[in-house]
ZAMARGU-498477 format. One record per residue (C-alpha): residue number from 0; residue in one letter; x, y, z negated. Coordinates in nm, 2 decimals. Layout:
<recs>
+-----+--------+--------+--------+--------+
| num | residu |      u |      v |      w |
+-----+--------+--------+--------+--------+
| NUM |      A |      X |      Y |      Z |
...
+-----+--------+--------+--------+--------+
</recs>
This chain:
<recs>
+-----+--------+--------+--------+--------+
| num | residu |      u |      v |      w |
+-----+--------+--------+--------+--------+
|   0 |      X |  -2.18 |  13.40 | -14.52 |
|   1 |      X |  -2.00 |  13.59 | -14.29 |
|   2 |      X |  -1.95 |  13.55 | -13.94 |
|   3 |      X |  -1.62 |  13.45 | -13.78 |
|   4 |      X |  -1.48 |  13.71 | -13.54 |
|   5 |      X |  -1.60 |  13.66 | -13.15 |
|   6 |      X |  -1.29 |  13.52 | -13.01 |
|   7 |      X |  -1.23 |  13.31 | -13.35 |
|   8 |      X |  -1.17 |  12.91 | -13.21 |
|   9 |      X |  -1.48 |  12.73 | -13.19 |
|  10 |      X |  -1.52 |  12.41 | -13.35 |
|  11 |      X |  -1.79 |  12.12 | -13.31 |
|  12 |      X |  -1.80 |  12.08 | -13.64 |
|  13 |      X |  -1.69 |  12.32 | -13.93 |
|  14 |      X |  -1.64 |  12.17 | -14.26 |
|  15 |      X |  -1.34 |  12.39 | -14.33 |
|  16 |      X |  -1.59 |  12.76 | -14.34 |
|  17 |      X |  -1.83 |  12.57 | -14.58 |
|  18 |      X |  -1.51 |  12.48 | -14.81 |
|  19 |      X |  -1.38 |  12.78 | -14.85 |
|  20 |      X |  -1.70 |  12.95 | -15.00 |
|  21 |      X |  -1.72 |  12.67 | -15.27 |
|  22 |      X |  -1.40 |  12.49 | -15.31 |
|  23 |      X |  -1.34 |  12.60 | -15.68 |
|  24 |      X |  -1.67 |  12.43 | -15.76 |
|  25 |      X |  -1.58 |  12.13 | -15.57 |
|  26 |      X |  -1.24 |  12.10 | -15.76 |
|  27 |      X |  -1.45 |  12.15 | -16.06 |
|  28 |      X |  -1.68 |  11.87 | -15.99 |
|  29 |      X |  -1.44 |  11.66 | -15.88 |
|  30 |      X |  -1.22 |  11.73 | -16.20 |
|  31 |      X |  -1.56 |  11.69 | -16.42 |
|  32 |      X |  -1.58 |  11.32 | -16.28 |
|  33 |      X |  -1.19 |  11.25 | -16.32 |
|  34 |      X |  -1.25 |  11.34 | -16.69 |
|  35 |      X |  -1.53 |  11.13 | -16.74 |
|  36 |      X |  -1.43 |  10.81 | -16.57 |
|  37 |      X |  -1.77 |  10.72 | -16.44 |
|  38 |      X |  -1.70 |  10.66 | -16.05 |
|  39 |      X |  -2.01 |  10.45 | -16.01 |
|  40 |      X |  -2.33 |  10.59 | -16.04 |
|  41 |      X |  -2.22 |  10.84 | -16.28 |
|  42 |      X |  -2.43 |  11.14 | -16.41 |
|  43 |      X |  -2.33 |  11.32 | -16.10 |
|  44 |      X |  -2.54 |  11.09 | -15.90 |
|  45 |      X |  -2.83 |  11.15 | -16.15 |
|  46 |      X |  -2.85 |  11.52 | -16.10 |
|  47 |      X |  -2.86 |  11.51 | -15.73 |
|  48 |      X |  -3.11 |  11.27 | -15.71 |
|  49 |      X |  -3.31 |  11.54 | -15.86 |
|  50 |      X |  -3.20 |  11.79 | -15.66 |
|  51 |      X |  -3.26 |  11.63 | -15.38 |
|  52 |      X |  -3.65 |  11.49 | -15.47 |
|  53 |      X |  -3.70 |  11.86 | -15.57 |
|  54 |      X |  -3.58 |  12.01 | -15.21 |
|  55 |      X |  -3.77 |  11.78 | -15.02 |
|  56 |      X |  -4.09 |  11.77 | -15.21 |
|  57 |      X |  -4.10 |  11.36 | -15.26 |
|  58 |      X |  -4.14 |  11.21 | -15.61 |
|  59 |      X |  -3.84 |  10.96 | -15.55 |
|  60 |      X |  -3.48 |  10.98 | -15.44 |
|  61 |      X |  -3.21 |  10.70 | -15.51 |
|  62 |      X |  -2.89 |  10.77 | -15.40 |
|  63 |      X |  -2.68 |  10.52 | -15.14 |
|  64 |      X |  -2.36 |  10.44 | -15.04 |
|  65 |      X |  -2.44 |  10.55 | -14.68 |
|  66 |      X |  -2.74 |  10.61 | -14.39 |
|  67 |      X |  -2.69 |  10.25 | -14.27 |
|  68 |      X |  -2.72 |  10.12 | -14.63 |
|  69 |      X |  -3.02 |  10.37 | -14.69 |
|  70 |      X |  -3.20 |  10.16 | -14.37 |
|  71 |      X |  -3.11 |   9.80 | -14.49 |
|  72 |      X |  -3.22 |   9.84 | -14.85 |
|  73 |      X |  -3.55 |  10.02 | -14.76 |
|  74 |      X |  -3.61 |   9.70 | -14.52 |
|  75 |      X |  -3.44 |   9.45 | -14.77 |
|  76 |      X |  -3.73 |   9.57 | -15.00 |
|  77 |      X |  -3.99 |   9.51 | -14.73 |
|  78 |      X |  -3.86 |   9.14 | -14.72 |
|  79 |      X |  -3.77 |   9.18 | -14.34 |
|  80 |      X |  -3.62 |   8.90 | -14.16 |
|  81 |      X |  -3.67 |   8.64 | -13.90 |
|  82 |      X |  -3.95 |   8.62 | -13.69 |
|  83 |      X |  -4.00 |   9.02 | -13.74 |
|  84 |      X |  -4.01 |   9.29 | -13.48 |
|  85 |      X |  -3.88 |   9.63 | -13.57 |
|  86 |      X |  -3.95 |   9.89 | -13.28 |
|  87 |      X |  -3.72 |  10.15 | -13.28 |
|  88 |      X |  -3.58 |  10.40 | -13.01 |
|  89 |      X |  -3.33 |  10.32 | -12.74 |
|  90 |      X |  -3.21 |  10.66 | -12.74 |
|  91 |      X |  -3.02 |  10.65 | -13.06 |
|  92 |      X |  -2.68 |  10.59 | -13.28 |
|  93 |      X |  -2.64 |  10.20 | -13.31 |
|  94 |      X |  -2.70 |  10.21 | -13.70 |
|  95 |      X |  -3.09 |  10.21 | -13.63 |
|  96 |      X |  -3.11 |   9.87 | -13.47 |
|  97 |      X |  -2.79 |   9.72 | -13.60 |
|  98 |      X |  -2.97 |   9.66 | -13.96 |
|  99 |      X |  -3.29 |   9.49 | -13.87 |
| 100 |      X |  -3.03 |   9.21 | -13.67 |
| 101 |      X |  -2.81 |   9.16 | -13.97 |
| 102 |      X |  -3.14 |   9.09 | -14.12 |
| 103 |      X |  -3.24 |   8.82 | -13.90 |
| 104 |      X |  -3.53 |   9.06 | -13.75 |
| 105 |      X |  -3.50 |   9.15 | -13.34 |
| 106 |      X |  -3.50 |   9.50 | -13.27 |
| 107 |      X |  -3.75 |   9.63 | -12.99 |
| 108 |      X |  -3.64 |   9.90 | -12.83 |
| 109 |      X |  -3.86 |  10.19 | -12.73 |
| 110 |      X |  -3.85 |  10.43 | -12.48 |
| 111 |      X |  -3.82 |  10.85 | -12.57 |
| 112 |      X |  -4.00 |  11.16 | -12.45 |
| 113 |      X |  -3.74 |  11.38 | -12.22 |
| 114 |      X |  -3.92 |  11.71 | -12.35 |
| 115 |      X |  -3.80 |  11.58 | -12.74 |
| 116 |      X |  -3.55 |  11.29 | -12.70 |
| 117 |      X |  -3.75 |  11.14 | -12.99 |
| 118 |      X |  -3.98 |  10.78 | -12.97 |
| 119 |      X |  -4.25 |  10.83 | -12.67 |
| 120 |      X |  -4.57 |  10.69 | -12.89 |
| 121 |      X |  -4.75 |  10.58 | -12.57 |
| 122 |      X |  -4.43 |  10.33 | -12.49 |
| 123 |      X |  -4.46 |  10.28 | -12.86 |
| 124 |      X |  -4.80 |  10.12 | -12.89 |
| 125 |      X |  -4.78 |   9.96 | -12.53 |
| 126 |      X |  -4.49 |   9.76 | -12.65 |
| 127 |      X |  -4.64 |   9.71 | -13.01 |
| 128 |      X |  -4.94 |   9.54 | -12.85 |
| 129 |      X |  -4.74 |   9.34 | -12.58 |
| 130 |      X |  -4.52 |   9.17 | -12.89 |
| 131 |      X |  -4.85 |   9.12 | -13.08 |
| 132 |      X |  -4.99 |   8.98 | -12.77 |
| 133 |      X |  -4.70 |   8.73 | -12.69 |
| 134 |      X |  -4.74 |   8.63 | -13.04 |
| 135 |      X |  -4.35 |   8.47 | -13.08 |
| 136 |      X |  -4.29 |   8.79 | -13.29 |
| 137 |      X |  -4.47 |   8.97 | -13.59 |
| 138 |      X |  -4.50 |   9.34 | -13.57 |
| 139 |      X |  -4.34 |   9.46 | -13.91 |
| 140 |      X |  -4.19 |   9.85 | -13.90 |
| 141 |      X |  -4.13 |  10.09 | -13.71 |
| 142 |      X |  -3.86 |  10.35 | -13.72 |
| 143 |      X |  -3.88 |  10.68 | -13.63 |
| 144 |      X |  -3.54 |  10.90 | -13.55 |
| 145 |      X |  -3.58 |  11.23 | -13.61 |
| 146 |      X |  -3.30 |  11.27 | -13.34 |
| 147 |      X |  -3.10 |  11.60 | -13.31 |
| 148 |      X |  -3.28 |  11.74 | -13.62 |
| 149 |      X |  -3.61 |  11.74 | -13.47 |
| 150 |      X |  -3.90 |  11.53 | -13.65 |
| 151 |      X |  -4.07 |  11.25 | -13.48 |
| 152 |      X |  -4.48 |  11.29 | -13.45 |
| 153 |      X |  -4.50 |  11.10 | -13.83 |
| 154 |      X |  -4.86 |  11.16 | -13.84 |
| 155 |      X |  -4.94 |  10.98 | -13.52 |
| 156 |      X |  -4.66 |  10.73 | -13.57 |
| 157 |      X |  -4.82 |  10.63 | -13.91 |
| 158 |      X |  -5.15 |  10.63 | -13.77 |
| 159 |      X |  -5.06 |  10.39 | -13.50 |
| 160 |      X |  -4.89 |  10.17 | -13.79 |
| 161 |      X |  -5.17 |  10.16 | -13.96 |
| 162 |      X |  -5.43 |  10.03 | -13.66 |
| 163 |      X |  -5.17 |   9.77 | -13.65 |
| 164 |      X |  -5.18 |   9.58 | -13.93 |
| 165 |      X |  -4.97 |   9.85 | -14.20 |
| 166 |      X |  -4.67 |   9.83 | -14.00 |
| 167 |      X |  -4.36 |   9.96 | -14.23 |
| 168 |      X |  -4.30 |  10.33 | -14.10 |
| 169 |      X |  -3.95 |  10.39 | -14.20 |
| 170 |      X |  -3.80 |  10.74 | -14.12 |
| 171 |      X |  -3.45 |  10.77 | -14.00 |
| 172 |      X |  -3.35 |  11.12 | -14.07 |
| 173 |      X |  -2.98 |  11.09 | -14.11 |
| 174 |      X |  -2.97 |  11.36 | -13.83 |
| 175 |      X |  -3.23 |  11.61 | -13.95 |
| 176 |      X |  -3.24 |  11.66 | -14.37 |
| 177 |      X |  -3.42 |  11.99 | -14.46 |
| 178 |      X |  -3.64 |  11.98 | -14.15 |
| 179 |      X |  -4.02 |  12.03 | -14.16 |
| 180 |      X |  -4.33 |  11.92 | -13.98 |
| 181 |      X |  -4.63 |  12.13 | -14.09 |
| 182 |      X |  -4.46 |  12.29 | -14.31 |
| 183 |      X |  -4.33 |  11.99 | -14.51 |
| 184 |      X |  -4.02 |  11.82 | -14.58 |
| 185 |      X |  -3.90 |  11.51 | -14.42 |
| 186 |      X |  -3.86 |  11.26 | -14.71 |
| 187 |      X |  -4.25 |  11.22 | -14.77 |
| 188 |      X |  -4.41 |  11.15 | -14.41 |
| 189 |      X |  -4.30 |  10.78 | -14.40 |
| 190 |      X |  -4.37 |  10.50 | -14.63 |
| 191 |      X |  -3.96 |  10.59 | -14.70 |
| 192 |      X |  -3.70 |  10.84 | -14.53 |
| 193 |      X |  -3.30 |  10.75 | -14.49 |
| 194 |      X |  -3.11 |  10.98 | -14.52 |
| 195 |      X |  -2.72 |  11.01 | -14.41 |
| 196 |      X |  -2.45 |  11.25 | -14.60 |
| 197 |      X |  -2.17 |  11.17 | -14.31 |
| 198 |      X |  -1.94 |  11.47 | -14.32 |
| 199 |      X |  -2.09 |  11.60 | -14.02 |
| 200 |      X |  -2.47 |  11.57 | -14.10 |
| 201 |      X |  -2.71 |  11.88 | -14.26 |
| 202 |      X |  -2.59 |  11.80 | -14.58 |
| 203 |      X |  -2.26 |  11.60 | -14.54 |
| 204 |      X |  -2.03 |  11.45 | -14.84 |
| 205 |      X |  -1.64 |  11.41 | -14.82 |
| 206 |      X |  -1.68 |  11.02 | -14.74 |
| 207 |      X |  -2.02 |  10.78 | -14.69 |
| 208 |      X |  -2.32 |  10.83 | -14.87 |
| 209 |      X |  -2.70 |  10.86 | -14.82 |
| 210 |      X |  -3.03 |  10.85 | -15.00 |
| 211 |      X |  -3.40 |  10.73 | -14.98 |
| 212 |      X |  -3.69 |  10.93 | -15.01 |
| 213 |      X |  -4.02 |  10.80 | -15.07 |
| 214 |      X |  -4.35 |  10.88 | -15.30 |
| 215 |      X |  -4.37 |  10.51 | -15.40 |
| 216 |      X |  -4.22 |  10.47 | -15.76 |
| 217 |      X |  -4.26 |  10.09 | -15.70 |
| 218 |      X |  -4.08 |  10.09 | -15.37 |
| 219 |      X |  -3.80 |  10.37 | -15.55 |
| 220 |      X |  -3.76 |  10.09 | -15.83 |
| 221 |      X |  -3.67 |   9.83 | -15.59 |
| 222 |      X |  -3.45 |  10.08 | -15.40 |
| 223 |      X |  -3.27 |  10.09 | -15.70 |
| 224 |      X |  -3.25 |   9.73 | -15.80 |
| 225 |      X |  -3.14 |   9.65 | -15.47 |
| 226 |      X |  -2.86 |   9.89 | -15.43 |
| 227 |      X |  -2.71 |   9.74 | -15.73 |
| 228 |      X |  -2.70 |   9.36 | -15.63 |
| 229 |      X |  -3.06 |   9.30 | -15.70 |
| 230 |      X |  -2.99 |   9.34 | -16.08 |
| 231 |      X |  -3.33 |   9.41 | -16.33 |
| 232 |      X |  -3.26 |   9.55 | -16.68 |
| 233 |      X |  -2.92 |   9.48 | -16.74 |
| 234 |      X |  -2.58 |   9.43 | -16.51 |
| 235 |      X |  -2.64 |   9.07 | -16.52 |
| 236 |      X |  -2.97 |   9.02 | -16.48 |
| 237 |      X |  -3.04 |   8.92 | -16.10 |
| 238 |      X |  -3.39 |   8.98 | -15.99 |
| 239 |      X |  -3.36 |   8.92 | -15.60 |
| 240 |      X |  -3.07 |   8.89 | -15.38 |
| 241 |      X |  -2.94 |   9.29 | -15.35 |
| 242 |      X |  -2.62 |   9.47 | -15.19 |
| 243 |      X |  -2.32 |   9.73 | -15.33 |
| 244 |      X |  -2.49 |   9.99 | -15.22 |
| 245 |      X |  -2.42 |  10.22 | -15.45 |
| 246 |      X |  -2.31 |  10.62 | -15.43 |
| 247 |      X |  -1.94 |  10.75 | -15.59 |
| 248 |      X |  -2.04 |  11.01 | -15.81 |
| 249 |      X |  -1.75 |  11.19 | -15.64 |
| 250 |      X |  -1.92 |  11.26 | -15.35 |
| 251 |      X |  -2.24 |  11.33 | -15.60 |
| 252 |      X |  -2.03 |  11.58 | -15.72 |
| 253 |      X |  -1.94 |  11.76 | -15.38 |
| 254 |      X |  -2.30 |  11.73 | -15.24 |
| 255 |      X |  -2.41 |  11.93 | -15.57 |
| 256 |      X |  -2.21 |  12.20 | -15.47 |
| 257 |      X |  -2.39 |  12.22 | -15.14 |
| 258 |      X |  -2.71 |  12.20 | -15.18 |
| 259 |      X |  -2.76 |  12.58 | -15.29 |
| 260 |      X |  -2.61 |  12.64 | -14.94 |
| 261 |      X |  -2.86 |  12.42 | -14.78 |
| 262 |      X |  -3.12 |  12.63 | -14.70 |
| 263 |      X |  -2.94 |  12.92 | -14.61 |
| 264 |      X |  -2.76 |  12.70 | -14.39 |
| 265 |      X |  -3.05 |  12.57 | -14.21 |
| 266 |      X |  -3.11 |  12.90 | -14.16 |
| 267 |      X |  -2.80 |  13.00 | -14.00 |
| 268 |      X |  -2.85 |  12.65 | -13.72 |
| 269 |      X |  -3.18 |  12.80 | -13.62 |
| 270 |      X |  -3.08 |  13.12 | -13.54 |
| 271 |      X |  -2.75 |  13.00 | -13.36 |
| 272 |      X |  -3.00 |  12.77 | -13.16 |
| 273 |      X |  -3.20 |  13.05 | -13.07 |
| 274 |      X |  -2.84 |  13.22 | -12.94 |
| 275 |      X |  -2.83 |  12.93 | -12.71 |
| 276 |      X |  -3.17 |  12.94 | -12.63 |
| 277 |      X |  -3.13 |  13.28 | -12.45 |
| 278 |      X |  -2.82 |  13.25 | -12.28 |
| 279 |      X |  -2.88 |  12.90 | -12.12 |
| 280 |      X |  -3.08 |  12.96 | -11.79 |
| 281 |      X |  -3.19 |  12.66 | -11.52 |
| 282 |      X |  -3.02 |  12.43 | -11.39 |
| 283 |      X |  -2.96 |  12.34 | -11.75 |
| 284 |      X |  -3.22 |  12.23 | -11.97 |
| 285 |      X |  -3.20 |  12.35 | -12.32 |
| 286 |      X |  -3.36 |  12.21 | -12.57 |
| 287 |      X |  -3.72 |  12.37 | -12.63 |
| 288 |      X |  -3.88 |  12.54 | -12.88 |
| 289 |      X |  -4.03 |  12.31 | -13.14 |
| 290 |      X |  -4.34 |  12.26 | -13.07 |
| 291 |      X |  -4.58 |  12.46 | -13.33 |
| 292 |      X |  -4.56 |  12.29 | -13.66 |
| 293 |      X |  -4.22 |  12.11 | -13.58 |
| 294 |      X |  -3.93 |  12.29 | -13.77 |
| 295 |      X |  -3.59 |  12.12 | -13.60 |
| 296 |      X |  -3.27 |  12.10 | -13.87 |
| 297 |      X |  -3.08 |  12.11 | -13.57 |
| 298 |      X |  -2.88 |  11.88 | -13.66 |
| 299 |      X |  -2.68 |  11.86 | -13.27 |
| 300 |      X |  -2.79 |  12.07 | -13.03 |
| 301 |      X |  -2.79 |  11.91 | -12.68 |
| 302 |      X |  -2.87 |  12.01 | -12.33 |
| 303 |      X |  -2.98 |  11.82 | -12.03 |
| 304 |      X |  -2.80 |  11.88 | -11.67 |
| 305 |      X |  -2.91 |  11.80 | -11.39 |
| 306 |      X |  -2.69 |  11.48 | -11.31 |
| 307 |      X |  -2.40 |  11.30 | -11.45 |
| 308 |      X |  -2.19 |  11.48 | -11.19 |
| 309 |      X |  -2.34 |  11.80 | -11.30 |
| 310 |      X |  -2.26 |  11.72 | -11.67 |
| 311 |      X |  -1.90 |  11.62 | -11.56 |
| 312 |      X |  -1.85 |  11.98 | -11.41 |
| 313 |      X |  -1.97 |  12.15 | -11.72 |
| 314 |      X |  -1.75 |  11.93 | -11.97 |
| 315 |      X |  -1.48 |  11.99 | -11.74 |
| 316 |      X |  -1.54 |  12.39 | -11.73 |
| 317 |      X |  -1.59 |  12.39 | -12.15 |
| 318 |      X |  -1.25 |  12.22 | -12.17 |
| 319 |      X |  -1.09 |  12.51 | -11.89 |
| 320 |      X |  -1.23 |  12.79 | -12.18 |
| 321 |      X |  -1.07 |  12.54 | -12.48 |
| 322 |      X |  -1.40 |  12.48 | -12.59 |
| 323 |      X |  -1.58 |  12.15 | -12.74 |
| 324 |      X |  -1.85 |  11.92 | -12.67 |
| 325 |      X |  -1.96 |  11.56 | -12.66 |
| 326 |      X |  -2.20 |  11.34 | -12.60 |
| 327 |      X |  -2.48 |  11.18 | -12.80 |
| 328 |      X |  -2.54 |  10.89 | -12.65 |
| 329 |      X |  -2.36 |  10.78 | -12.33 |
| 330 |      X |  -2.53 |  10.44 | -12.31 |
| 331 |      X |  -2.88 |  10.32 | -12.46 |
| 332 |      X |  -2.90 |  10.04 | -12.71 |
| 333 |      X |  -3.09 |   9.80 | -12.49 |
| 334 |      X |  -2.77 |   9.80 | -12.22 |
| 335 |      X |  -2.51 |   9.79 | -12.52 |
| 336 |      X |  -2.33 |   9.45 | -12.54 |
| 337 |      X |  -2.46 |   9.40 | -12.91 |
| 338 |      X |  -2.86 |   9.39 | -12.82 |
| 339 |      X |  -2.84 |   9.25 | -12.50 |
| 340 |      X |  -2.99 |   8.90 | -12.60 |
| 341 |      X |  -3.24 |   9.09 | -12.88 |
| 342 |      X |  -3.41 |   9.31 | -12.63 |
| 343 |      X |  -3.48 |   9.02 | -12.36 |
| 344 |      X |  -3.57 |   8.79 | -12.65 |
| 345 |      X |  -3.82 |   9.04 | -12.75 |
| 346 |      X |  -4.00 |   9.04 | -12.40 |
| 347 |      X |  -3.84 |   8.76 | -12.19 |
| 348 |      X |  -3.62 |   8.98 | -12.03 |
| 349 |      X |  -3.50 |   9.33 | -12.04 |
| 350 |      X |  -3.77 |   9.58 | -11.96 |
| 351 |      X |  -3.62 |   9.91 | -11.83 |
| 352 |      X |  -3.66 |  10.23 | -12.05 |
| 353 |      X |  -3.62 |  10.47 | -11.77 |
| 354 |      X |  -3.60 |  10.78 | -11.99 |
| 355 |      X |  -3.37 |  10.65 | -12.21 |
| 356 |      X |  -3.17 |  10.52 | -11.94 |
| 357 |      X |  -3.16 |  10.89 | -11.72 |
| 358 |      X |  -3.09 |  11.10 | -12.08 |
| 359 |      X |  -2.77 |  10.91 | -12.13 |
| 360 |      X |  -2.67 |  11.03 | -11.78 |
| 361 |      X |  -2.75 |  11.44 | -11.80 |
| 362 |      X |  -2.73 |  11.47 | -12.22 |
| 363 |      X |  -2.47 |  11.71 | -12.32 |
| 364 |      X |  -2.41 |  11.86 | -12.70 |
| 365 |      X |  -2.25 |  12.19 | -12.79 |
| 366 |      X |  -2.07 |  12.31 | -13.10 |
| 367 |      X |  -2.34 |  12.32 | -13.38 |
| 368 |      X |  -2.35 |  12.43 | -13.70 |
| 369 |      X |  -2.39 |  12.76 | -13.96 |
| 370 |      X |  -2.09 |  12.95 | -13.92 |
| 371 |      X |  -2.10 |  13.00 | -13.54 |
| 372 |      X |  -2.11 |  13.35 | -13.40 |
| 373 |      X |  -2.36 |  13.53 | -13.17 |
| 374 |      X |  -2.03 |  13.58 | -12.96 |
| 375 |      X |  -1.90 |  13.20 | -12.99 |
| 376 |      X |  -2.24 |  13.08 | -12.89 |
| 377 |      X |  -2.20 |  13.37 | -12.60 |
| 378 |      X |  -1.87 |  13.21 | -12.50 |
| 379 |      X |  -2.04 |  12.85 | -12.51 |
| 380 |      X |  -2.34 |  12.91 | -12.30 |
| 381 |      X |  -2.11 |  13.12 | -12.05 |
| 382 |      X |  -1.91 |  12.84 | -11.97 |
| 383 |      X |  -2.18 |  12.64 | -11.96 |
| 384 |      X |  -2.33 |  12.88 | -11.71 |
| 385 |      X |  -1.98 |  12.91 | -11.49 |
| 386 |      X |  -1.99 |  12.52 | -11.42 |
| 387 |      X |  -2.30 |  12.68 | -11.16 |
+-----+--------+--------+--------+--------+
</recs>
């Protein structure tokens, strides 16, 4: 892939430098599916499921109609409901808690670690054994976000399921597809992974779509039944009470075509964080190394500032230079309108989640992904810089 020139406009997001190496094979695909007539489920969706199972090193992938969908079947399957707890960060995109309270569950929010922005374990097992100990709830799953494209700590967060009864350890990944942690894909740490193919994400499709990842053909069955209105051997068999949660092969199509570029995408994200890396100097916080044995997708790549008013003046000086950015998340889940009444159901009131709480105050994110230059980065961080 070549570079875009220096002084090229920078863009948040660029789908458009990804087309252009492999829009005849997208037309293709897409033409391929035309001709055959089979939107649903099609052979399309088939092949990447494969593909995808093979790239992340898991036994099982079924293809969904989206992240979200990818979250509520895995926990449909784990007959989740009423009466459950599901801890989850509070330093997240709404989709993480939003499933287990359509399911009747009550979402426990979790406080994060400011060094990673993913789910701080000690928080994790204080509040754990507090619902336990209250005993109005039953501890049932946990889900990790692997937020920004870094992984969570899966082997201490399955560890800490298991000392408490085989909690469900359910990875959200929609941010980080094709990271590693010890040298091993996401997609087989957890009991299951979700995945999101949002436009924007590692791997993004041209609409909604998603997948789950797990090395449990018994849990990959039921995936599959329940994607497809709970049906068993035929159409109109119903097993269990399912969803339409099924992927176009359309977007199966497109996502074949960019899978090959996956990994030397990921590539591309990690050296462009590294640009960052050097240029950005204190007061701001960039986002550190992984620690050893933590391989971030970099998914978004987001700063800390020092305050909101700091963050302001550097969102302000970005704009000046006609540059992007935004920010992921301005508000944590506990103090959105939606959770209000779950989180102080969950404790009696609404525990602060001071890290949280302060991230959503100082975060900032900068234009991410493969086809940024050393000189776009360079123009980036400098305004960054010029803010001080």
């Amino acid at each position: 892939m070549t570079p875009p020139p220096d002084d090229a406009p920078v863009a948040f997001f660029d789908m458009k430098a990804q087309q252009a190496l492999i829009r005849a094979g997208i037309d293709a695909g897409i033409a391929r599916v035309l001709d055959h007539g089979r939107f649903i489920q099609g052979p399309e969706v088939d092949a990447l499921e494969e593909k995808l199972a093979a790239f992340a090193g898991v036994a099982h992938c079924v293809g969904v109609s989206s992240g979200t969908d990818a979250l509520q079947i895995a926990m449909m399957a784990e007959n989740i409901g009423p009466g459950d707890a599901v801890f989850l960060p509070a330093f997240t995109y709404t989709a993480t808690a939003e499933v287990p309270l359509v399911l009747g569950a009550t979402p426990v929010f979790v406080d994060v670690e400011e060094a990673t922005f993913n789910i701080d374990l000690a928080d994790l097992e204080r509040r754990v054994e507090l619902v336990a100990r209250e005993g109005r709830l039953r501890p049932r799953a946990v889900v990790g976000v692997d937020l920004y494209g870094l992984p969570a700590d899966w082997p201490a967060i399955e560890a800490l399921c298991g000392r408490h009864g085989g909690m469900f350890a359910l990875d959200d990944a929609a941010q980080a597809f094709g990271a590693r942690l010890h040298g091993k894909r996401l997609g087989g740490w957890a009991d299951a992974t979700a995945c999101s193919f949002y436009p924007t994400k590692t791997l993004g499709c041209y609409g909604d779509g998603g997948a789950l990842l797990t090395d449990d053909a018994d849990r990959a069955a039921l995936y599959r039944s329940l994607r497809t209105h709970g049906e068993g051997a035929s159409r109109y068999e119903v097993l269990r009470t399912g969803m339409n949660g099924r992927l176009d092969s359309i977007q199966a199509a497109i996502l074949l075509e960019k899978v090959p570029l996956l990994e030397g995408e990921l590539a591309a994200r990690a050296r462009a964080a590294r640009w960052y890396a050097e240029r950005l100097r204190a007061p701001v916080v960039a986002p550190p190394s992984p620690t050893p044995g933590f391989e971030s997708a970099w998914g978004i790549y987001s700063i800390l500032l020092p305050d909101a008013a700091a963050r302001d003046r550097v969102q302000a000086a970005l704009g000046a230079a006609g540059l992007p950015s935004a920010i992921y998340y301005p508000k944590p889940l506990h103090h959105q309108p939606a959770y209000r009444a779950a989180h102080a159901a969950a404790f009696g009131g609404p525990p602060p989640l001071p890290v949280s709480e302060d991230l959503c105050a100082r975060v900032l994110s900068l234009p991410m992904h493969p086809y940024l230059s050393e000189g776009q980065v360079a123009r980036v961080a400098d305004a960054v810089m010029s803010a001080f």
